[in-house]
mmCIF file of the protein (N, C-alpha, C, O) and its ligand, coordinates in Angstrom:
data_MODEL
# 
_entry.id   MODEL 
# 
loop_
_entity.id 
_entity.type 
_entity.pdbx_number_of_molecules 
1 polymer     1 
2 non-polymer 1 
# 
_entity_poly.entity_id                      1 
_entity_poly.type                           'polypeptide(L)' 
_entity_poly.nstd_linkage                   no 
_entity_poly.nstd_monomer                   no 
_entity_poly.pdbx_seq_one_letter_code       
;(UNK)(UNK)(UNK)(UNK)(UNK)(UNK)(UNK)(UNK)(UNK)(UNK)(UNK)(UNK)(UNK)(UNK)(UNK)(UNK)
(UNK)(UNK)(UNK)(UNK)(UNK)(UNK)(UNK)(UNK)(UNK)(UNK)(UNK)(UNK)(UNK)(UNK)(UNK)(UNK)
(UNK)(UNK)(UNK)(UNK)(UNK)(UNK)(UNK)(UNK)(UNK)(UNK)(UNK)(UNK)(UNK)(UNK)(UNK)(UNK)
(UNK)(UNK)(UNK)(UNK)(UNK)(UNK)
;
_entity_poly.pdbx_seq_one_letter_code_can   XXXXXXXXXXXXXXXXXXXXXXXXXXXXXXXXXXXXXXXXXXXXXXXXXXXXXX 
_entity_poly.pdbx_strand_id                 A 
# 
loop_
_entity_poly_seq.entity_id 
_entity_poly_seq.num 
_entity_poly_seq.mon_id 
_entity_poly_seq.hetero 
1 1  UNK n 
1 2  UNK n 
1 3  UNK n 
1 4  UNK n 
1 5  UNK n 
1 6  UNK n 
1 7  UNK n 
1 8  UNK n 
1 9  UNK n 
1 10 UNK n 
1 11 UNK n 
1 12 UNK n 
1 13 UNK n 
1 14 UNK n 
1 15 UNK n 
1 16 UNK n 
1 17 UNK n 
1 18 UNK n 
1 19 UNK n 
1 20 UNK n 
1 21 UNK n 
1 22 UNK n 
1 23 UNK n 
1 24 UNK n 
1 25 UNK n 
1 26 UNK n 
1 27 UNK n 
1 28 UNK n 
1 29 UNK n 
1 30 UNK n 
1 31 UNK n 
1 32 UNK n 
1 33 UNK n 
1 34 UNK n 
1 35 UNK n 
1 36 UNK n 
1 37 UNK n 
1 38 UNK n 
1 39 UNK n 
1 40 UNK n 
1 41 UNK n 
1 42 UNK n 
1 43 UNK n 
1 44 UNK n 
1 45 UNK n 
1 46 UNK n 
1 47 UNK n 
1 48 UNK n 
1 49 UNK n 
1 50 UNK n 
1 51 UNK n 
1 52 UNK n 
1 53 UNK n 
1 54 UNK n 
# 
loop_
_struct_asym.id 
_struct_asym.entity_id 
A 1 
B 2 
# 
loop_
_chem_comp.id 
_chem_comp.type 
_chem_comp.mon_nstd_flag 
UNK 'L-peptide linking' . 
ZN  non-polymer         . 
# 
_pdbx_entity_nonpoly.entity_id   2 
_pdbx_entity_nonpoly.name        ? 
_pdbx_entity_nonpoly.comp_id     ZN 
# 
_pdbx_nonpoly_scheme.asym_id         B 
_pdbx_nonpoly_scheme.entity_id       2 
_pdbx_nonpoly_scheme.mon_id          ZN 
_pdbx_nonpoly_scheme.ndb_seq_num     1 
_pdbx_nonpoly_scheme.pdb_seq_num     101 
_pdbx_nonpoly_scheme.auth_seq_num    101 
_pdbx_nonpoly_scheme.pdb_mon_id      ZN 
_pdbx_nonpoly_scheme.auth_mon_id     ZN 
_pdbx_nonpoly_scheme.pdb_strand_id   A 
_pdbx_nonpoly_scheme.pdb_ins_code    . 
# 
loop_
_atom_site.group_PDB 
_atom_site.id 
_atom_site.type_symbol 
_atom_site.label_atom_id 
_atom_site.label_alt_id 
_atom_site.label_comp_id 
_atom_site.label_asym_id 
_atom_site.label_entity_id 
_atom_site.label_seq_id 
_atom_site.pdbx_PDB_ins_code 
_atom_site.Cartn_x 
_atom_site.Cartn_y 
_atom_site.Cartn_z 
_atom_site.occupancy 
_atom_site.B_iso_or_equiv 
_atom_site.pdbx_formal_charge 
_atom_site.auth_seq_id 
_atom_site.auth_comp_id 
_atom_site.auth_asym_id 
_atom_site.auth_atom_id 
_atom_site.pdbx_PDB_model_num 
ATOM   1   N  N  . UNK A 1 1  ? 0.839   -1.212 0.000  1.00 0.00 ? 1   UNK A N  1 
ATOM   2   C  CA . UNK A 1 1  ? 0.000   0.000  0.000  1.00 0.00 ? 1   UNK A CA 1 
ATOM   3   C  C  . UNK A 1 1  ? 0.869   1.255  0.000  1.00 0.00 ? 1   UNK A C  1 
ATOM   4   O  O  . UNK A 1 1  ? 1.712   1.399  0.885  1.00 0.00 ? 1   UNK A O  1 
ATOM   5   N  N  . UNK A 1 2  ? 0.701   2.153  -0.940 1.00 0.00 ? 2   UNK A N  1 
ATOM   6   C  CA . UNK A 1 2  ? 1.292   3.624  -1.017 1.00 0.00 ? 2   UNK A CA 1 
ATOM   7   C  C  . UNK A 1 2  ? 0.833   4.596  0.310  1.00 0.00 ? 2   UNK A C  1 
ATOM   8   O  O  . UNK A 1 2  ? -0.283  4.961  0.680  1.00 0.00 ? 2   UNK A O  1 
ATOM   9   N  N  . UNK A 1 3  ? 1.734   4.764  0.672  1.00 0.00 ? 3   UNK A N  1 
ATOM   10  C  CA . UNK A 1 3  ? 1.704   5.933  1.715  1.00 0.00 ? 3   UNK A CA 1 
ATOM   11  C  C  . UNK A 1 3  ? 1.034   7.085  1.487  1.00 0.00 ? 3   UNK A C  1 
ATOM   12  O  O  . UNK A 1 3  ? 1.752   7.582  0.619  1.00 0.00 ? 3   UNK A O  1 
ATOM   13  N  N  . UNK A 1 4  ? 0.006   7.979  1.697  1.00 0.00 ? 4   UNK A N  1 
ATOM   14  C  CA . UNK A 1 4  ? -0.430  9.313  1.469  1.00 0.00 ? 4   UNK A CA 1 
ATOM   15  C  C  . UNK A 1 4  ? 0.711   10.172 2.056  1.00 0.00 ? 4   UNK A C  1 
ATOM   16  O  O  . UNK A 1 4  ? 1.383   10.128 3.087  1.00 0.00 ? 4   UNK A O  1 
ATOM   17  N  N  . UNK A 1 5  ? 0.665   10.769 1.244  1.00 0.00 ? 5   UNK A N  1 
ATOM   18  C  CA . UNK A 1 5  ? 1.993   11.997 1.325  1.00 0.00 ? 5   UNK A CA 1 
ATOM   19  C  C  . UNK A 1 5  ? 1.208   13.507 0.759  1.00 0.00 ? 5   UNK A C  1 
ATOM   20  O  O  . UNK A 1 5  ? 0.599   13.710 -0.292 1.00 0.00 ? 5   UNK A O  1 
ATOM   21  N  N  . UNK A 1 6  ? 1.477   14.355 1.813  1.00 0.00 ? 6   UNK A N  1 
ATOM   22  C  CA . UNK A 1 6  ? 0.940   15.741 1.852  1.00 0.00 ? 6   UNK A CA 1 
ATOM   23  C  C  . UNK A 1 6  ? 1.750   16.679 0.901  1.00 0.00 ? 6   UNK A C  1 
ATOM   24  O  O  . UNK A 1 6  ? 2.913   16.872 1.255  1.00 0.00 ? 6   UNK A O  1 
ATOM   25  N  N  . UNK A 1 7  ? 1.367   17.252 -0.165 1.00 0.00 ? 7   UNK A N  1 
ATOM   26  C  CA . UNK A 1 7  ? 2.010   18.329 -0.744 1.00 0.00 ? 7   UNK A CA 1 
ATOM   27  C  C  . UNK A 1 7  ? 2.330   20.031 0.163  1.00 0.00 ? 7   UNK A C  1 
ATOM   28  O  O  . UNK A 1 7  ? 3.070   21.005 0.028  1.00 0.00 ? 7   UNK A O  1 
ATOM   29  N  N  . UNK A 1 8  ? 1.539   19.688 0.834  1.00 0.00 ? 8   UNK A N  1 
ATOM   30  C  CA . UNK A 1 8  ? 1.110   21.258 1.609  1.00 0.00 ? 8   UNK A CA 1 
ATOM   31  C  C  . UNK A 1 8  ? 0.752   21.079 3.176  1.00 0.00 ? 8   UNK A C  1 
ATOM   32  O  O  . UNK A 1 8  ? 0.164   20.188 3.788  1.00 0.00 ? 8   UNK A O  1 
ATOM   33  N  N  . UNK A 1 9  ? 1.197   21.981 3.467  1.00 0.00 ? 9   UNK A N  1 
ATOM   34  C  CA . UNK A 1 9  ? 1.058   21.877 4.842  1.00 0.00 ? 9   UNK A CA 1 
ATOM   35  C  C  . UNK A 1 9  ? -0.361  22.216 5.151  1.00 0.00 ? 9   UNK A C  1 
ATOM   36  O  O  . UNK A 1 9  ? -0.961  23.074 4.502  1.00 0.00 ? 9   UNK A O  1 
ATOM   37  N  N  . UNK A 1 10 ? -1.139  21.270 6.551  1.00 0.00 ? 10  UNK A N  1 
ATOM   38  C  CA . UNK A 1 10 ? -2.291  21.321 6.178  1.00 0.00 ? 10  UNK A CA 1 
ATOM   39  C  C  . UNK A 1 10 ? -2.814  22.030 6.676  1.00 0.00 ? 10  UNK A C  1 
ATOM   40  O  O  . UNK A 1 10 ? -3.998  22.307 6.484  1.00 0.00 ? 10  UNK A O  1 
ATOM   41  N  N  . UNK A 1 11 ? -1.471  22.941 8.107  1.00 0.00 ? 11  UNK A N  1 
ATOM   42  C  CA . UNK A 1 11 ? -2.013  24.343 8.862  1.00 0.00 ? 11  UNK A CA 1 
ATOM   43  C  C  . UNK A 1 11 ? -1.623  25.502 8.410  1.00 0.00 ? 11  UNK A C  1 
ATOM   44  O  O  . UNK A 1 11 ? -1.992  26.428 9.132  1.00 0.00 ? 11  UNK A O  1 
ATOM   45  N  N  . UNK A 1 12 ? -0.852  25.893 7.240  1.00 0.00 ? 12  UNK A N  1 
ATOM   46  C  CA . UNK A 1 12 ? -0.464  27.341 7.010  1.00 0.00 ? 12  UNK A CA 1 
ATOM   47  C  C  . UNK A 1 12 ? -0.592  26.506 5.186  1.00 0.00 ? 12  UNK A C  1 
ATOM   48  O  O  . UNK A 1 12 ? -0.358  27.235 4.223  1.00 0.00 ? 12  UNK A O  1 
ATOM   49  N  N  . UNK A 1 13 ? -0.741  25.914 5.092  1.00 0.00 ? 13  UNK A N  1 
ATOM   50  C  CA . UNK A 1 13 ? -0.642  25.501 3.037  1.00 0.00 ? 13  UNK A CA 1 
ATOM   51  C  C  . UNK A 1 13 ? 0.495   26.195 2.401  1.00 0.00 ? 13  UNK A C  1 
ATOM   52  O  O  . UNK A 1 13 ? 0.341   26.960 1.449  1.00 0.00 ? 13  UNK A O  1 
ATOM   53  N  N  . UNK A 1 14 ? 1.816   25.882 3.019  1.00 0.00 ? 14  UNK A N  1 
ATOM   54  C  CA . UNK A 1 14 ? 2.711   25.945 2.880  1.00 0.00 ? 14  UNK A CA 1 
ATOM   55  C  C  . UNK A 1 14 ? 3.308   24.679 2.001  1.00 0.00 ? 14  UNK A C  1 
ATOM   56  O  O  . UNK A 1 14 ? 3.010   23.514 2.262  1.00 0.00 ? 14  UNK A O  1 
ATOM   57  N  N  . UNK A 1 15 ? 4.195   25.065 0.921  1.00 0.00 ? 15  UNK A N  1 
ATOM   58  C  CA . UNK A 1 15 ? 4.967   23.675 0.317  1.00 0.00 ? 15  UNK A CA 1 
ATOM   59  C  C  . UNK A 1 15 ? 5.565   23.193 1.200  1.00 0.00 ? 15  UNK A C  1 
ATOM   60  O  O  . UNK A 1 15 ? 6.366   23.758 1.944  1.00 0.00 ? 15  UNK A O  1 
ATOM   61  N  N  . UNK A 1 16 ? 5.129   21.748 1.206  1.00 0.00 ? 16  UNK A N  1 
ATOM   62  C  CA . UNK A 1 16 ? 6.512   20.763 1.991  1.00 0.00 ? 16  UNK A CA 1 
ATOM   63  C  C  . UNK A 1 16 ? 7.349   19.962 1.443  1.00 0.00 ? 16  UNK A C  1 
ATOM   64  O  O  . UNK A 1 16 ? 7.082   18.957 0.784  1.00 0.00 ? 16  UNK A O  1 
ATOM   65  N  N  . UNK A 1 17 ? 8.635   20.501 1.773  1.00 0.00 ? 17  UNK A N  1 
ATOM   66  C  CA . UNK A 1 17 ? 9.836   20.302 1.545  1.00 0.00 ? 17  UNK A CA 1 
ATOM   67  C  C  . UNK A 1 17 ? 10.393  18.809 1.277  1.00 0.00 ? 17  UNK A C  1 
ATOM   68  O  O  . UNK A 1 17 ? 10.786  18.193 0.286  1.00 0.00 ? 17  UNK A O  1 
ATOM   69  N  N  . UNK A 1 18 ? 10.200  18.480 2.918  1.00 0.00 ? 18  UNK A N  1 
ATOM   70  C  CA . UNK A 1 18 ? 10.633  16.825 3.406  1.00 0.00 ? 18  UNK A CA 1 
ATOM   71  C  C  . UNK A 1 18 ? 9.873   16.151 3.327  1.00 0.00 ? 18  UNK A C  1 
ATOM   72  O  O  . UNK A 1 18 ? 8.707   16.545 3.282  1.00 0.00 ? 18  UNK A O  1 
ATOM   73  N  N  . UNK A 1 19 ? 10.299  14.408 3.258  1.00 0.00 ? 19  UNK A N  1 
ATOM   74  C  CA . UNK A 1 19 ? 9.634   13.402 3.328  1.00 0.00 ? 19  UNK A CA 1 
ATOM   75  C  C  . UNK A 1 19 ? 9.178   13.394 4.093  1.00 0.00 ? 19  UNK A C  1 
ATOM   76  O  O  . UNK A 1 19 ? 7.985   13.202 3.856  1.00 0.00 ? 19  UNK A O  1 
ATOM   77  N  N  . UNK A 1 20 ? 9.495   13.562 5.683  1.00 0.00 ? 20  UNK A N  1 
ATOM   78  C  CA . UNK A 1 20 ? 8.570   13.898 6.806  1.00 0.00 ? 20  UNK A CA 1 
ATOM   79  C  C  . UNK A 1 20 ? 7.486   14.573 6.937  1.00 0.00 ? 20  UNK A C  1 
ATOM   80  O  O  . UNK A 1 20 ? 6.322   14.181 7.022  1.00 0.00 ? 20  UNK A O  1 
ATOM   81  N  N  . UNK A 1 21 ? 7.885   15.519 6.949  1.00 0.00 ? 21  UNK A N  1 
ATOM   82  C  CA . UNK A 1 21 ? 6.732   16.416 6.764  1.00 0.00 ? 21  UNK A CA 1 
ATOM   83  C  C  . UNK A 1 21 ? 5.473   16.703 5.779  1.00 0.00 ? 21  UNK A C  1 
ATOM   84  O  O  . UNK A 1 21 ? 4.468   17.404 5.893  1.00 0.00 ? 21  UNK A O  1 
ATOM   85  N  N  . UNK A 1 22 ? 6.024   15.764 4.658  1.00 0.00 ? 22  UNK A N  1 
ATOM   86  C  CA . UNK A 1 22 ? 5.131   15.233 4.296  1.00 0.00 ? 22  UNK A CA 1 
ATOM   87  C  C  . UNK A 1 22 ? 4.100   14.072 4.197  1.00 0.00 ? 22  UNK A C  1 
ATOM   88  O  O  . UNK A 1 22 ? 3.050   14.000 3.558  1.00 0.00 ? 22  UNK A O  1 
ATOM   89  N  N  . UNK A 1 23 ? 4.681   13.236 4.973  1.00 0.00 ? 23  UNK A N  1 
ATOM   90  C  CA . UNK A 1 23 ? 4.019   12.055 5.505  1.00 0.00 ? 23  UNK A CA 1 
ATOM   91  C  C  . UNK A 1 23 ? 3.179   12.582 6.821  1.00 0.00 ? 23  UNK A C  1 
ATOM   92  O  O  . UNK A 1 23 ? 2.232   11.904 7.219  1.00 0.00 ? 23  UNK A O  1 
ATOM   93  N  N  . UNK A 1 24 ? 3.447   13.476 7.309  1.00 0.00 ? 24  UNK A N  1 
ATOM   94  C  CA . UNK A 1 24 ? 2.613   14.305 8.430  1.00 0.00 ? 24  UNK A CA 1 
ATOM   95  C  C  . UNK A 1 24 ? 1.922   14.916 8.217  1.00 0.00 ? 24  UNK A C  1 
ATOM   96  O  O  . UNK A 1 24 ? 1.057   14.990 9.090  1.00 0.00 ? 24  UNK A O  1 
ATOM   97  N  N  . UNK A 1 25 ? 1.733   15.746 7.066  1.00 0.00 ? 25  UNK A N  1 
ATOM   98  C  CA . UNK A 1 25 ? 0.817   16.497 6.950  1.00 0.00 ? 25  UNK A CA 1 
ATOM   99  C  C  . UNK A 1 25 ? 1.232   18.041 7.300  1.00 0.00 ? 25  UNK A C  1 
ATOM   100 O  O  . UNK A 1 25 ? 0.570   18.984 6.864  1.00 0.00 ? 25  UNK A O  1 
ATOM   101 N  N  . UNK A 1 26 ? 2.411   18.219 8.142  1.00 0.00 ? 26  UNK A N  1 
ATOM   102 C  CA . UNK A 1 26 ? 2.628   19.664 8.543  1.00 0.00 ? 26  UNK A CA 1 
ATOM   103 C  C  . UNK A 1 26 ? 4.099   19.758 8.423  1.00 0.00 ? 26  UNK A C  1 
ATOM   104 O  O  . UNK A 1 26 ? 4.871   18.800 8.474  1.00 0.00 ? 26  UNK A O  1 
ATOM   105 N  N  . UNK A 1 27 ? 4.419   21.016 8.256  1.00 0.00 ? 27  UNK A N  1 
ATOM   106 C  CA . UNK A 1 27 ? 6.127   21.947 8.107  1.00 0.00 ? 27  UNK A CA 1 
ATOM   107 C  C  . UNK A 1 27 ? 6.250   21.607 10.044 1.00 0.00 ? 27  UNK A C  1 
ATOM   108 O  O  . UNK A 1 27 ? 5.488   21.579 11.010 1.00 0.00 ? 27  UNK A O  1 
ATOM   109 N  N  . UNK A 1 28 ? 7.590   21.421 9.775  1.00 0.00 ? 28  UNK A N  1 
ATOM   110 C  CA . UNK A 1 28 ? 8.418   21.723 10.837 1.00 0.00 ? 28  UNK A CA 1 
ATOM   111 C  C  . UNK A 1 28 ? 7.866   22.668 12.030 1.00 0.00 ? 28  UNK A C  1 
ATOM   112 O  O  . UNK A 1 28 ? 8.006   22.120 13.124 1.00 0.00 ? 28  UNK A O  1 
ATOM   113 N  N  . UNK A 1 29 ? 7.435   23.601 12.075 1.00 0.00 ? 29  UNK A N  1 
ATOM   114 C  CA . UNK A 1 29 ? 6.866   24.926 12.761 1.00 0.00 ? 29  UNK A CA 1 
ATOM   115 C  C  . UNK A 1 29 ? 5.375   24.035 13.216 1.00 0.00 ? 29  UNK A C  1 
ATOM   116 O  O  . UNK A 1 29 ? 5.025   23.528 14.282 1.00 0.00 ? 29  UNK A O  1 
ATOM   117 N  N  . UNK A 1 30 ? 4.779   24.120 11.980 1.00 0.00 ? 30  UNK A N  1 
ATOM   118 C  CA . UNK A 1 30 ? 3.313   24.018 12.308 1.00 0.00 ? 30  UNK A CA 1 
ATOM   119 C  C  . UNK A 1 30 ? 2.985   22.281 13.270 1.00 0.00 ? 30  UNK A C  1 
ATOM   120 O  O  . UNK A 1 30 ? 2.069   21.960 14.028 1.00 0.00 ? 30  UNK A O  1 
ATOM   121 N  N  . UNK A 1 31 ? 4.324   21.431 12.725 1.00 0.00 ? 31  UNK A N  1 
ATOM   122 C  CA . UNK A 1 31 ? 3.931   20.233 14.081 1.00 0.00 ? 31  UNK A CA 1 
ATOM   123 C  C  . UNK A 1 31 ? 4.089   20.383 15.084 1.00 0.00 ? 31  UNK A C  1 
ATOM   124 O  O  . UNK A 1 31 ? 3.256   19.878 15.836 1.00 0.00 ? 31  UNK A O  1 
ATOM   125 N  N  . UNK A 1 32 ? 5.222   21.148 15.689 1.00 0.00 ? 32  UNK A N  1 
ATOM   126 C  CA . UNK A 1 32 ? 4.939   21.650 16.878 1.00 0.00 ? 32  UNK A CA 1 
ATOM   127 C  C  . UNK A 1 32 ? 4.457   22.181 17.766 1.00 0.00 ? 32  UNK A C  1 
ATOM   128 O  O  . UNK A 1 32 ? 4.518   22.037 18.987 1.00 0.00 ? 32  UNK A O  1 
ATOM   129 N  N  . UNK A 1 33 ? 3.611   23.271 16.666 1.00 0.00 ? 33  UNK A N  1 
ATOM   130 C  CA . UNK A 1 33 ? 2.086   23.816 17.134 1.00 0.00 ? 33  UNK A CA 1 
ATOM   131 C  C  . UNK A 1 33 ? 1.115   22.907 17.853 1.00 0.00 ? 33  UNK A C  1 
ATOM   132 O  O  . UNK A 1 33 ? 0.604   22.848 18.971 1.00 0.00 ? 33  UNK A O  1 
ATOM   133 N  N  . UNK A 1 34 ? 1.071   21.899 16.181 1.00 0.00 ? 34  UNK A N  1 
ATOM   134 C  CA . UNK A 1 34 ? -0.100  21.342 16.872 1.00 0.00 ? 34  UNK A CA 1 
ATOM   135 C  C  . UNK A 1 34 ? -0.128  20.123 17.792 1.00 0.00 ? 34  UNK A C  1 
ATOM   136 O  O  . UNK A 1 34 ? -1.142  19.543 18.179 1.00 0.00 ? 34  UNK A O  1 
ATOM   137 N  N  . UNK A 1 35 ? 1.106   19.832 18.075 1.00 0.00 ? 35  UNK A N  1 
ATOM   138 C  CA . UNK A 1 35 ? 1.730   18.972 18.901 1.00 0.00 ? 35  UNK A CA 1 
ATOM   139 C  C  . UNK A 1 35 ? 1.011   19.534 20.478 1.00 0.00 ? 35  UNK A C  1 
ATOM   140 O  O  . UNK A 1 35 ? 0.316   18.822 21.203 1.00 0.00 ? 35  UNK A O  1 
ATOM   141 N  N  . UNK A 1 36 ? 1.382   20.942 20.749 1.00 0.00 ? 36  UNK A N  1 
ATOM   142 C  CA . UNK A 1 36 ? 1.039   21.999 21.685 1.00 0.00 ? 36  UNK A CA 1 
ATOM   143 C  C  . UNK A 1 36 ? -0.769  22.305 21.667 1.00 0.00 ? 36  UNK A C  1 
ATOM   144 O  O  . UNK A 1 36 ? -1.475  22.740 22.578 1.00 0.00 ? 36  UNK A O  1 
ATOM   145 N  N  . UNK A 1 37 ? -1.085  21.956 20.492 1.00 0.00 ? 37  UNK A N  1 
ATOM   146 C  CA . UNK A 1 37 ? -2.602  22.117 21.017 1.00 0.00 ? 37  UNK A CA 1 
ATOM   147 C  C  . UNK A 1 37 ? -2.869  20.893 21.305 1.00 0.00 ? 37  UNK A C  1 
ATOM   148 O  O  . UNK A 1 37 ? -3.671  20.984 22.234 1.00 0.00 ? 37  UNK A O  1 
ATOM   149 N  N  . UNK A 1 38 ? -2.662  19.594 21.045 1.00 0.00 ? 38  UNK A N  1 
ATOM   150 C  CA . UNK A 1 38 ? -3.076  18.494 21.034 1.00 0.00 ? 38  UNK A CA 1 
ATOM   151 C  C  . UNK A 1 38 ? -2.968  18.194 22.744 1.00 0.00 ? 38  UNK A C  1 
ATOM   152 O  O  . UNK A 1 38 ? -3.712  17.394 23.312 1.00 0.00 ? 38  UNK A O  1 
ATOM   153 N  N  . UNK A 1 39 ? -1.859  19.022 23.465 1.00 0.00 ? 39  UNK A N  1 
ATOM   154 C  CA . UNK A 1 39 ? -1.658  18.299 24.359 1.00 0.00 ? 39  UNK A CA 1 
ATOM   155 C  C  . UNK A 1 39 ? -2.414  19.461 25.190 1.00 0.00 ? 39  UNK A C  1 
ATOM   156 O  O  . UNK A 1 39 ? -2.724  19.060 26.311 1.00 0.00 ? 39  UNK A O  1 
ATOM   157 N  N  . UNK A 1 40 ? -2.789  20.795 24.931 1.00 0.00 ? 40  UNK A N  1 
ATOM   158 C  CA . UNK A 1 40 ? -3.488  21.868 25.614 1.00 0.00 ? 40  UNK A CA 1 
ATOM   159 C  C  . UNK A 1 40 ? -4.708  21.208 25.456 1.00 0.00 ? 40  UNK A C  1 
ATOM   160 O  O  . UNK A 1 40 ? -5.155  20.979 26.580 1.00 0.00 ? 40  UNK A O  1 
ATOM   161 N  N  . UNK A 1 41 ? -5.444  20.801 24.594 1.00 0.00 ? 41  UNK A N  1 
ATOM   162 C  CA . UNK A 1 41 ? -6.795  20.189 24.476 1.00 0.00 ? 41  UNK A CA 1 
ATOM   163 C  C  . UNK A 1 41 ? -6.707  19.009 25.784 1.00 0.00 ? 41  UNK A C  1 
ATOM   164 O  O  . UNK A 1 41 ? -7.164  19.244 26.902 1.00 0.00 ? 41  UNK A O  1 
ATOM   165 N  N  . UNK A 1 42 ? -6.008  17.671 25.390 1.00 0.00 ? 42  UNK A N  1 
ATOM   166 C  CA . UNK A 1 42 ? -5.904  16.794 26.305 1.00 0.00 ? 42  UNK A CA 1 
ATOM   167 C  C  . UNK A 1 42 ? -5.652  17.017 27.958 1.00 0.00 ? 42  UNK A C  1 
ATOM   168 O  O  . UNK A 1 42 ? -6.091  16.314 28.868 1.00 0.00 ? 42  UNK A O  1 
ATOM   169 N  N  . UNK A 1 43 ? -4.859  18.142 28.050 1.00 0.00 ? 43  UNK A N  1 
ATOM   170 C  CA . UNK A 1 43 ? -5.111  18.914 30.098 1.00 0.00 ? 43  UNK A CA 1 
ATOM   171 C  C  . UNK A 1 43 ? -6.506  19.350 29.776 1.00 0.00 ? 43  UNK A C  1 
ATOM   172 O  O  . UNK A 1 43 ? -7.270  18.614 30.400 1.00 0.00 ? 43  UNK A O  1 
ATOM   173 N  N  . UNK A 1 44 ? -6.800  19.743 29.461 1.00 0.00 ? 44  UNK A N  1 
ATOM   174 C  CA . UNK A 1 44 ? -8.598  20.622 29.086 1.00 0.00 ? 44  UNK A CA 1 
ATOM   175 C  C  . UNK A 1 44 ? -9.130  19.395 29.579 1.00 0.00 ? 44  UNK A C  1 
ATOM   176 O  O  . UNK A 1 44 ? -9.538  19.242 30.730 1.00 0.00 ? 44  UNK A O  1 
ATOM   177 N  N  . UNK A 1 45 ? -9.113  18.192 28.352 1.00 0.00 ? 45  UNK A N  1 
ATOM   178 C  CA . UNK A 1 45 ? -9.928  17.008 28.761 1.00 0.00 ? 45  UNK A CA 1 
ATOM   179 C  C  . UNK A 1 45 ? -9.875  16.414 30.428 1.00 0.00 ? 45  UNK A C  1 
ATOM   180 O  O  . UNK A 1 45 ? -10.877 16.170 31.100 1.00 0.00 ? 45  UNK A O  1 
ATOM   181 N  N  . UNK A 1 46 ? -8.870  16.304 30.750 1.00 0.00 ? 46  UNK A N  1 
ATOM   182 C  CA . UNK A 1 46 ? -8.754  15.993 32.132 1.00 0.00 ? 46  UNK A CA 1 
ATOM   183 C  C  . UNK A 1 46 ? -8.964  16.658 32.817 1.00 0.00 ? 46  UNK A C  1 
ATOM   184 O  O  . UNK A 1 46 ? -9.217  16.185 33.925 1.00 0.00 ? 46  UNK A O  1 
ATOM   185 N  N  . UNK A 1 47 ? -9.000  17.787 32.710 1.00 0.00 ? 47  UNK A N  1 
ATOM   186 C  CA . UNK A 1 47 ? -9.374  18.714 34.037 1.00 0.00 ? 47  UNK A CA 1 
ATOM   187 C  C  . UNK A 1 47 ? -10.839 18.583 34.349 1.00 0.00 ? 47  UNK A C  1 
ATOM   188 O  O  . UNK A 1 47 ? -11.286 18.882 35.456 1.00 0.00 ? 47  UNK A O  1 
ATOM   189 N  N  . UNK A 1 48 ? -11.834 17.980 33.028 1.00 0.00 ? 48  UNK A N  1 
ATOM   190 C  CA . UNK A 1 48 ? -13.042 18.443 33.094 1.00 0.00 ? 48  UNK A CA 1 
ATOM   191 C  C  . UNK A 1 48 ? -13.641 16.635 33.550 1.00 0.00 ? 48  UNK A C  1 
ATOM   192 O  O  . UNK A 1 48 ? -14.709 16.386 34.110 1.00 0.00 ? 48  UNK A O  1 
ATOM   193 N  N  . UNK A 1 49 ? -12.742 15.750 33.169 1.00 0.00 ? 49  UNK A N  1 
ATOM   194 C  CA . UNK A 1 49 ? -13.279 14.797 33.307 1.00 0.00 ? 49  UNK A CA 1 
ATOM   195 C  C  . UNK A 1 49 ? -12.967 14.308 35.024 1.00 0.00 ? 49  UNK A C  1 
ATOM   196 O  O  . UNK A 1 49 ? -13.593 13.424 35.609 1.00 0.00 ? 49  UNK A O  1 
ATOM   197 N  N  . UNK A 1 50 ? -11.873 15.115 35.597 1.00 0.00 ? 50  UNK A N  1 
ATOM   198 C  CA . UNK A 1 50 ? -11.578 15.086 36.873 1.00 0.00 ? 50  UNK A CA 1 
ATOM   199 C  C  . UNK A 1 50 ? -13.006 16.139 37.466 1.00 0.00 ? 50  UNK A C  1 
ATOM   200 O  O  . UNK A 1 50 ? -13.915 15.348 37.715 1.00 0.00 ? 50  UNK A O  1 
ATOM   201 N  N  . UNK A 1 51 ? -13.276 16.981 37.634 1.00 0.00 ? 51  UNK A N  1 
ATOM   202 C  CA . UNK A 1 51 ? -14.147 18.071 37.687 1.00 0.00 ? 51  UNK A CA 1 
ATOM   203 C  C  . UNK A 1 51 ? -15.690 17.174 37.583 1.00 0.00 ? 51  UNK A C  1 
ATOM   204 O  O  . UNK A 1 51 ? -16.519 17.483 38.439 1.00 0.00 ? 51  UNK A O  1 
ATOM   205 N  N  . UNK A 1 52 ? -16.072 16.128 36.606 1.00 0.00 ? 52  UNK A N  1 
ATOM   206 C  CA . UNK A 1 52 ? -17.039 15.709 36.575 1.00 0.00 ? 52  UNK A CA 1 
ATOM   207 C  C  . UNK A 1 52 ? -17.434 14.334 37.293 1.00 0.00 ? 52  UNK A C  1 
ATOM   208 O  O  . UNK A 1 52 ? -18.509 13.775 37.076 1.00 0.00 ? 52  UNK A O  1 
ATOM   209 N  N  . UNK A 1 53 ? -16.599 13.914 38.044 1.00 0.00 ? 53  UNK A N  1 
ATOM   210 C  CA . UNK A 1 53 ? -16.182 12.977 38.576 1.00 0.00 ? 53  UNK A CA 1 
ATOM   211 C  C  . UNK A 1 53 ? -16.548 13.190 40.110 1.00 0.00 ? 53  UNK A C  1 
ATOM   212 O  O  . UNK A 1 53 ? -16.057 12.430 40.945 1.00 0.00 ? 53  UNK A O  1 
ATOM   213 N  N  . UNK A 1 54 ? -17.357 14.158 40.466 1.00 0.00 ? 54  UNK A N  1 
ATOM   214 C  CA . UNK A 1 54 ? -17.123 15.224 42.012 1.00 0.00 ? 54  UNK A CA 1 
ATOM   215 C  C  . UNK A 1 54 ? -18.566 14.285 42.587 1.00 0.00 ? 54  UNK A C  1 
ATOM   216 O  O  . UNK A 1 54 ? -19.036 14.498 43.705 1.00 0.00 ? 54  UNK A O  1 
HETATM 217 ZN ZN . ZN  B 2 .  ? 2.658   24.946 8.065  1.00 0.00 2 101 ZN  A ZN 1 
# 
């Protein structure tokens, strides 16, 4: 099976450069972003699922 590979970055639609980053879907910059929301969302999730738990 062929790998999907991203031409563009899929948070700023920026050309991507690397094989990486294109197998990811995002530039260098923008995975780290969303690396950082992924894990700001996930404390969110816990705080609320701790919070609902009362
Ligand atoms: Zn980007």
């Amino acid at each position: 099976m062929k790998k999907l590979l991203y031409n563009r970055c899929l948070r700023c639609n920026r050309k991507l450069k690397s094989l990486k980053a294109q197998q990811r879907g995002y530039g260098e910059h923008c995975w780290k972003e969303h690396l950082k929301e992924k894990q700001e969302k996930n404390s969110l999730f816990s705080i609320s699922v701790l919070s609902n738990s009362k």
